[in-house]
N, C-alpha and C positions, 0 to 999 in steps of 0.2 A: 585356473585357466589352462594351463601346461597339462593338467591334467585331462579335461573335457576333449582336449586340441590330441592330445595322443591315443585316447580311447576312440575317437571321432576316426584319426587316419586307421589304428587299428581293424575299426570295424569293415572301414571302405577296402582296404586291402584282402581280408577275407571274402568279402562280398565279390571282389572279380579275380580272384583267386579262384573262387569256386562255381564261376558261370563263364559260359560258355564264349569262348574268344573271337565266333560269328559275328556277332552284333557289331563289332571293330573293322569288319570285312566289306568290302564295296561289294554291290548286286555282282557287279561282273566275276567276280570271284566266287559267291558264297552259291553262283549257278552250278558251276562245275564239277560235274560231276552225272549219275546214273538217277533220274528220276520216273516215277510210273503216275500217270492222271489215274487218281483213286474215282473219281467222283465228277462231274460237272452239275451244278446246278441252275435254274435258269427263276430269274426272280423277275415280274413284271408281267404284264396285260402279252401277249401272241409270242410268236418265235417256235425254233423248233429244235433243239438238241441235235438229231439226223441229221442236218445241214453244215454241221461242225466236220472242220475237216481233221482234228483231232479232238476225241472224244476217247480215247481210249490208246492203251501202247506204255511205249518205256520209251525216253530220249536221255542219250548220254549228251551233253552239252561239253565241249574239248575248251580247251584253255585262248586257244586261236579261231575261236569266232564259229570253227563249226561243228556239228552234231550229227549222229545216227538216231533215227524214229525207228521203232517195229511197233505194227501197228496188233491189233489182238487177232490178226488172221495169219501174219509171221513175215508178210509185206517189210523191206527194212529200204528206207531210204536214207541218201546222204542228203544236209542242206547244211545249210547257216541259222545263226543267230545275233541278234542285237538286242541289249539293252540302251537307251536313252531316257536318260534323266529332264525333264523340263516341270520348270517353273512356273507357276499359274500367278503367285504371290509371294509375298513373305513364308506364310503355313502353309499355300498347297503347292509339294512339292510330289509329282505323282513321276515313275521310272514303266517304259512302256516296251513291249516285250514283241519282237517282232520275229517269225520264223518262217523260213522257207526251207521245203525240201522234195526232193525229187526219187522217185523209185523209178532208176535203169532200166530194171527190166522190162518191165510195161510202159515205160514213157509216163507216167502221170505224177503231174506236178498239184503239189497242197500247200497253201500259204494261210498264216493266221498275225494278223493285228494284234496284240492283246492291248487295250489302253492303259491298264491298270496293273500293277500287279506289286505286291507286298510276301515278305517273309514273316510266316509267324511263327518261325521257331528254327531251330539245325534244319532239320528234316522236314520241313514242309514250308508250300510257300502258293499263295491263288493268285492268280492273274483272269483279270474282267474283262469281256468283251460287251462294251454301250452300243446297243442295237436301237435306234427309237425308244419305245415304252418300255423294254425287257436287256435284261443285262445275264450272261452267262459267264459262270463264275467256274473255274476249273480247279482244281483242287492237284498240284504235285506233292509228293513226297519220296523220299527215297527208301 
């Protein structure tokens, strides 16, 4: 038994030893940092990609809540961000990703909901926006 019981922790010891110490990290932390939207997909009946007021760019997200956008024309604005965690049940437990930011020089302000949003690894992480029938799905990575 001594035996099974040391091979057993041996094994779990190398197992997070050798992966990645993110997954121990809260959303609010494991954002931080320099991310680029690779990709946005859009799954469901209408809707339209264009009407996204980020579809494209790099955001640095800062440790105190707020963030630099530049968008792919070199437009850079300052905003915030929020993560909130809520509770639907026991198992669904969905973290929704809110941004607002503002570019100075022209005065125009862009704001995005996301309801949804999951890490699926270090360097990448989608966040969904529930429109009606169709649901856009954004794709960060750093």
């Amino acid at each position: 038994m001594k035996k099974i019981y040391s091979t057993s922790l041996l094994i779990s010891l190398l197992f997070f030893s050798g992966c990645s110490k993110d997954i121990l990290k809260s959303y609010d932390e494991r954002i931080i940092g320099d991310w680029q939207i690779t990709e946005v997909n859009r799954v469901g009946f209408g809707g339209n990609t264009d009407n996204l007021p980020f579809k494209d760019g790099t955001f640095t997200f800062k440790r105190d809540g707020s963030l630099t956008y530049t968008n792919s024309t070199g437009a850079v604005y300052k905003g915030s961000w929020e993560i909130v965690k809520k509770r639907y049940d026991e198992e669904d437990v969905r973290r929704s990703l809110q941004i607002t930011a503002v570019d100075f020089t022209n005065q125009n302000f862009i704001s995005e909901y996301y309801d949804d949003m999951n890490f699926t690894g270090t360097n990448h992480f989608k966040a969904n926006i529930i429109k009606n029938f169709h649901t856009y799905v954004t794709h960060f990575r750093r």
